[in-house]
DRENKE-336043 format. One record per residue: residue in three letters; x, y, z of N, C-alpha, C, O in turn; residue number from 1. Coordinates in steps of 0.2 Angstrom, whole numbers. Each point is the difference from the previous one (the first is absolute). Example, Ala and Ser with C-alpha at 12.3 -4.5 7.8 and 13.67 -1.06 7.14 Angstrom:
% DRENKE-336043
- res;nxx;nyy;nzz;caxx;cayy;cazz;cxx;cyy;czz;oxx;oyy;ozz;n
- ala;66;-28;39;-4;6;0;4;6;0;5;-1;3;1 .
- ser;-7;6;-7;4;6;1;-4;5;3;3;6;1;2 .
% end
This chain:
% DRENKE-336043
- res;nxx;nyy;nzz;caxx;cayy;cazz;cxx;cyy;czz;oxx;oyy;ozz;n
- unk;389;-222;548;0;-5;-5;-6;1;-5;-6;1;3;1 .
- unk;7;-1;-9;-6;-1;-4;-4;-4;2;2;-6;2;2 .
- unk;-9;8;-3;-5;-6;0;-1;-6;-7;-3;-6;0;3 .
- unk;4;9;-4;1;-7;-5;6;-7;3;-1;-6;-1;4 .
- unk;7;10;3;6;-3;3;-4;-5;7;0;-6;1;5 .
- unk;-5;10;4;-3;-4;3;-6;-4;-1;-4;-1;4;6 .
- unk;4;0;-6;-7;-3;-6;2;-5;-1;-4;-5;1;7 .
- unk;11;5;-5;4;-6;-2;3;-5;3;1;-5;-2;8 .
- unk;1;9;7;4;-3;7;-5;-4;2;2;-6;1;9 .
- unk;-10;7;0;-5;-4;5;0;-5;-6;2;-6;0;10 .
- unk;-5;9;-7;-1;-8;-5;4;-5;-1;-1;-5;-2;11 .
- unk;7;7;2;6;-4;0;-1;-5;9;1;-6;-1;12 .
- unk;-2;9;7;1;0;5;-7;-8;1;1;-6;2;13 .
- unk;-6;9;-5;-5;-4;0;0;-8;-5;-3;-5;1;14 .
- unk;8;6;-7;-2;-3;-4;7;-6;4;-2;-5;2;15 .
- unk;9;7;-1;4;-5;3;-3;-4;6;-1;-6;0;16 .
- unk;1;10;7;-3;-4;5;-4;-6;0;1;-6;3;17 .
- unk;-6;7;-7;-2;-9;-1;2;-5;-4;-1;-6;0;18 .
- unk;5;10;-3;6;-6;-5;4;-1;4;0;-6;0;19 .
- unk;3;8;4;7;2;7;-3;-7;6;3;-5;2;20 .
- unk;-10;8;0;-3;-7;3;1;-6;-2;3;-4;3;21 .
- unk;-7;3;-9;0;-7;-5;8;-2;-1;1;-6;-1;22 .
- unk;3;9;2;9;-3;-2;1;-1;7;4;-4;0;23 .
- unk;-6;5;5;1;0;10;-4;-6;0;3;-5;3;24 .
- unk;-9;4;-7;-5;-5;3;5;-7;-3;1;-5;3;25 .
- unk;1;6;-10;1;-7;-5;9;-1;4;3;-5;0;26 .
- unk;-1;11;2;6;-4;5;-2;-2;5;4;-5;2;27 .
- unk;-8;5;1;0;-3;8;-5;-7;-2;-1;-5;5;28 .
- unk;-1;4;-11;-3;-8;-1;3;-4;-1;-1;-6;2;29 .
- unk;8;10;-6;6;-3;-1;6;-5;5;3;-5;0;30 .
- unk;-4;10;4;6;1;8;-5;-7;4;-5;1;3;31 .
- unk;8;-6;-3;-1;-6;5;-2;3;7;2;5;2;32 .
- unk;-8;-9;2;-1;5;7;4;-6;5;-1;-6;-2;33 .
- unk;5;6;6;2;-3;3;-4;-3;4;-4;3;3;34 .
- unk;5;-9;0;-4;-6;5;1;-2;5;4;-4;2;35 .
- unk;-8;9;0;1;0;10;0;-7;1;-4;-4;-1;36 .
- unk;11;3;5;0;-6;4;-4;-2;4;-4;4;4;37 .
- unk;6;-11;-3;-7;-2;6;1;4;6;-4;4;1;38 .
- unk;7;-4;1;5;4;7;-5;8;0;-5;2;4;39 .
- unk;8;2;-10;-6;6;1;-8;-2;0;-4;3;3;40 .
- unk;3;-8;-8;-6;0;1;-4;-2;5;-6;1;0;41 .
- unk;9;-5;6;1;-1;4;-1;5;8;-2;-1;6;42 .
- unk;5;6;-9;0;6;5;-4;3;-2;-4;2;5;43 .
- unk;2;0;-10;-4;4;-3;-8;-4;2;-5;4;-1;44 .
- unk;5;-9;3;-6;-5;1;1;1;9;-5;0;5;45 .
- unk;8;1;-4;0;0;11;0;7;1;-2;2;5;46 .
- unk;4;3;-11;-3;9;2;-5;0;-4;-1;5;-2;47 .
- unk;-3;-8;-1;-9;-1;0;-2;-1;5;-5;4;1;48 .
- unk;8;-10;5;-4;-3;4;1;2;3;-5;1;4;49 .
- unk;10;1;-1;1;5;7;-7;6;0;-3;1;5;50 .
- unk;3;4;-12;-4;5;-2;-7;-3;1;-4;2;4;51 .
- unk;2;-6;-7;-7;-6;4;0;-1;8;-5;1;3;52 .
- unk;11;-2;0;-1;1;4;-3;4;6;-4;-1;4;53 .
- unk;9;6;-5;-2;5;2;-7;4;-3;-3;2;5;54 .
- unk;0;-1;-10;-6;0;-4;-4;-4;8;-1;4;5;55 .
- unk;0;-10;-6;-2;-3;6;-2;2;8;-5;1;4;56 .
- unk;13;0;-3;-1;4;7;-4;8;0;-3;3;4;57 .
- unk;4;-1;-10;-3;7;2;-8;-1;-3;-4;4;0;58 .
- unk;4;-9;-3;-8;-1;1;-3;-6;6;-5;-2;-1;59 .
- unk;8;2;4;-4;-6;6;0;-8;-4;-3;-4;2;60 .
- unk;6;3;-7;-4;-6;-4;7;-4;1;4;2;-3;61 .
- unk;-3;-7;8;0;-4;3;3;-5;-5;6;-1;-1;62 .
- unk;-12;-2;-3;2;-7;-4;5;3;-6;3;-4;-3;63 .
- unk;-3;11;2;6;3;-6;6;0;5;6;1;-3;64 .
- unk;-6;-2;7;7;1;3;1;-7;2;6;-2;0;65 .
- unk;-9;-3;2;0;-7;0;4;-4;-6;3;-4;1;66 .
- unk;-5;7;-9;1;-1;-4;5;0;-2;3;-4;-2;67 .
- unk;-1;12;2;6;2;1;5;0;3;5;2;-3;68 .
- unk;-3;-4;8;3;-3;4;2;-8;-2;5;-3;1;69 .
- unk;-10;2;-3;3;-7;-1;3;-1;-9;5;-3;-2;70 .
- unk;-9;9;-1;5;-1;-7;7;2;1;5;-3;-3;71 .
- unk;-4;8;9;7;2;-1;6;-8;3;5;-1;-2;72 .
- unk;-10;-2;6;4;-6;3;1;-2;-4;6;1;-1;73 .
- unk;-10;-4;-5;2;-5;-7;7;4;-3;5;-3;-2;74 .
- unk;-7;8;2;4;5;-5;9;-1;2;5;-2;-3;75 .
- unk;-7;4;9;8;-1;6;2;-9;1;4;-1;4;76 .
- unk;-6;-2;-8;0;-8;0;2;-2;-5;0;-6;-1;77 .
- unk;2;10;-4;2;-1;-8;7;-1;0;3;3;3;78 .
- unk;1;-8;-7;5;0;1;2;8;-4;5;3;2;79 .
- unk;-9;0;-8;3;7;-2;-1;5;6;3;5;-1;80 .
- unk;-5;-6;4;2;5;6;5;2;1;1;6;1;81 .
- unk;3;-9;0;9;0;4;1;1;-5;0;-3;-6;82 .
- unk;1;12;8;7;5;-4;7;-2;2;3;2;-4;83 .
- unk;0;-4;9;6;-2;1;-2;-3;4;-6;0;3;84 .
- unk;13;-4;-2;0;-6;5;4;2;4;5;-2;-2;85 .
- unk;-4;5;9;3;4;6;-5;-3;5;-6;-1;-1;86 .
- unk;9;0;6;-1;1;7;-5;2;2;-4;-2;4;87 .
- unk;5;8;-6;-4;9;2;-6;-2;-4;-6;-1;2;88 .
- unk;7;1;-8;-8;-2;-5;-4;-4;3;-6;1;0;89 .
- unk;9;-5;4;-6;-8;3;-2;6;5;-5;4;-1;90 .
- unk;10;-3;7;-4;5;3;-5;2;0;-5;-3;3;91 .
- unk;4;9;-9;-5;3;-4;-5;-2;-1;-6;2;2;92 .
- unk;6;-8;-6;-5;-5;-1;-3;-1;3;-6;2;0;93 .
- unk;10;-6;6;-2;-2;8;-8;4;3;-6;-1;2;94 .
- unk;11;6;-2;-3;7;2;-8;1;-3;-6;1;2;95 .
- unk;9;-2;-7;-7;3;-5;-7;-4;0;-6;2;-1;96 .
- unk;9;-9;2;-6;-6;1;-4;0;8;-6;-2;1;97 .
- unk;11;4;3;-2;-2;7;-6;7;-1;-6;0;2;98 .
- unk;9;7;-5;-5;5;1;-7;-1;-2;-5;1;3;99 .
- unk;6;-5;-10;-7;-2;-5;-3;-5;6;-5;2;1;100 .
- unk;8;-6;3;-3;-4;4;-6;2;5;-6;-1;1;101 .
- unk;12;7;1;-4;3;7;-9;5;-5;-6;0;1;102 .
- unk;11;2;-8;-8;2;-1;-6;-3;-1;-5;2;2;103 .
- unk;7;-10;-6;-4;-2;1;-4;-4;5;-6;-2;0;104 .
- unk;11;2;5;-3;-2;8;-7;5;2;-6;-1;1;105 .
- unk;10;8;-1;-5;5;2;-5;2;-5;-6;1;3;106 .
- unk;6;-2;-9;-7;1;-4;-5;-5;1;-6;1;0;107 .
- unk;9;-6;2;-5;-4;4;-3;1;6;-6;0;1;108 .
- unk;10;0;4;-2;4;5;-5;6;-2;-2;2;5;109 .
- unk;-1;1;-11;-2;7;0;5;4;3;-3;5;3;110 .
- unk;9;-4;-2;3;5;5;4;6;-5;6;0;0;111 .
- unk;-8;4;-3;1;4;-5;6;3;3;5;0;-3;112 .
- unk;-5;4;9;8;1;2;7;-4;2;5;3;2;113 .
- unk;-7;-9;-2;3;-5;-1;3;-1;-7;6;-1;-1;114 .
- unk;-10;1;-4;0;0;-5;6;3;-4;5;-2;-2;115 .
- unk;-8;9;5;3;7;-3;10;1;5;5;4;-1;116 .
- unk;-4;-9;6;5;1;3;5;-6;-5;5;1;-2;117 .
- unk;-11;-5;2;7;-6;-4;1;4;-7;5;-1;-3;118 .
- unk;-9;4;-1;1;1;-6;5;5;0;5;0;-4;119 .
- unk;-4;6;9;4;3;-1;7;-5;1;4;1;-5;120 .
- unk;-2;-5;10;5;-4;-1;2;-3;-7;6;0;-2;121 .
- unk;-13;-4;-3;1;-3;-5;4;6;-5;4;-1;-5;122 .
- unk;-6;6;7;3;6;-4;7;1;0;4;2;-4;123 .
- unk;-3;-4;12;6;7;1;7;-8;-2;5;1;-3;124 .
- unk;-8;-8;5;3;-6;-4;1;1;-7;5;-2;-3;125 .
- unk;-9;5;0;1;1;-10;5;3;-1;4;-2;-3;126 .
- unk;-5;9;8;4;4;-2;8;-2;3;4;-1;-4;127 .
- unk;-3;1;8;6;-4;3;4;-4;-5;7;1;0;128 .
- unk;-10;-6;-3;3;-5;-4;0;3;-8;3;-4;-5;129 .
- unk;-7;11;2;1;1;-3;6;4;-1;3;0;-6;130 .
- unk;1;3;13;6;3;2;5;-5;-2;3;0;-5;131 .
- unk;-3;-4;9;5;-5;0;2;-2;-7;6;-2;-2;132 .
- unk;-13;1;-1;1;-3;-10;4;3;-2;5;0;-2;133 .
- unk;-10;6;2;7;7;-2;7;-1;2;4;1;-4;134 .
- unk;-4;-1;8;6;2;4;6;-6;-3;6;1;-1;135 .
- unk;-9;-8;1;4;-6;-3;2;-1;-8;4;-3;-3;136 .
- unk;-12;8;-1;3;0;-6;5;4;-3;4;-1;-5;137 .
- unk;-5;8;9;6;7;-1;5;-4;2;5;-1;-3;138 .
- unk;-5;-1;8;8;-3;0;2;-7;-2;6;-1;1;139 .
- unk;-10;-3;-5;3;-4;-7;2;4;-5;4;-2;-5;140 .
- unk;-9;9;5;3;1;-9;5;6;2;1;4;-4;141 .
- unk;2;-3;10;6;4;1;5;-1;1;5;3;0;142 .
- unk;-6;-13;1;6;-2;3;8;0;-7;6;2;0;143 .
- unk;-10;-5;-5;4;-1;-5;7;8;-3;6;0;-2;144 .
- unk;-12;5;3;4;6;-1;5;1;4;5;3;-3;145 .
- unk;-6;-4;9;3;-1;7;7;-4;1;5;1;3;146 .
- unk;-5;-6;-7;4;-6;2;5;1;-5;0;2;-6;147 .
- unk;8;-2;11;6;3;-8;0;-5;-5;-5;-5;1;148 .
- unk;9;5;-5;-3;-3;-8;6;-5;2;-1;-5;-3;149 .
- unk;7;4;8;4;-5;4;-5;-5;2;2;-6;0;150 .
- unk;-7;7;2;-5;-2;4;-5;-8;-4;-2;-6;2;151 .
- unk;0;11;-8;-6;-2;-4;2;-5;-3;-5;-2;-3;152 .
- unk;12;-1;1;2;-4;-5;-2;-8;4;1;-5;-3;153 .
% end
């Protein structure tokens, strides 16, 4: 390739790209950001405090997991909480409060492998109920396709 041909390629190459950004930047100011529901913001607020949590535990600091534990209580006390209303959900819930309990039992106690035993409970309850959400909402938005058109009227 000629070098004048590459020469013009970069001045060209240079002189677009920050026009090319500014047309990216002035669409995206444009484009509405969508508004996390309370429900995500919600969760996104109890995977902070879990992550405090545990922060906590692996620093020995007691009143951080005291704290935390009890923000998550508030948090699981919300009526935005309940992602679906099942049987199985309360369950989970169930589940998930009795664990925050026991932690909070135990950080009081000082008992850090106490601590460290109910937390993995508190985990293995999230993750459980996060199955099951899934599992209930894949099968509301399959149902429809699923059901003969005999069916649906």
């Amino acid at each position: 390739m000629n070098t004048r041909v590459i020469i013009g390629l970069t001045a060209l190459a240079i002189a677009v790209v920050p026009s090319w950004s500014f047309v990216t930047e002035a669409a995206e100011k444009d484009v509405p950001k969508a508004v996390p529901s309370k429900q995500s913001q919600l969760m996104k607020e109890k995977l902070r405090q879990a992550q405090l949590l545990l922060d906590g535990m692996a620093t020995n600091d007691f009143d951080k997991i005291l704290k935390s534990s009890r923000e998550l209580m508030l948090i699981s006390k919300t009526a935005e909480f309940t992602a679906v209303k099942t049987r199985e959900y309360e369950l989970h819930t169930n589940e998930f409060r009795r664990a925050l309990q026991n932690i909070t039992k135990r950080a009081e106690e000082k008992n850090l492998d106490g601590v460290t035993l109910a937390y993995v409970d508190m985990t293995m309850s999230c993750i459980r109920c996060h199955e099951h959400t899934r599992e209930i909402r894949n099968a509301s938005l399959s149902w429809p396709a699923a059901t003969p058109l005999a069916l649906q009227r």
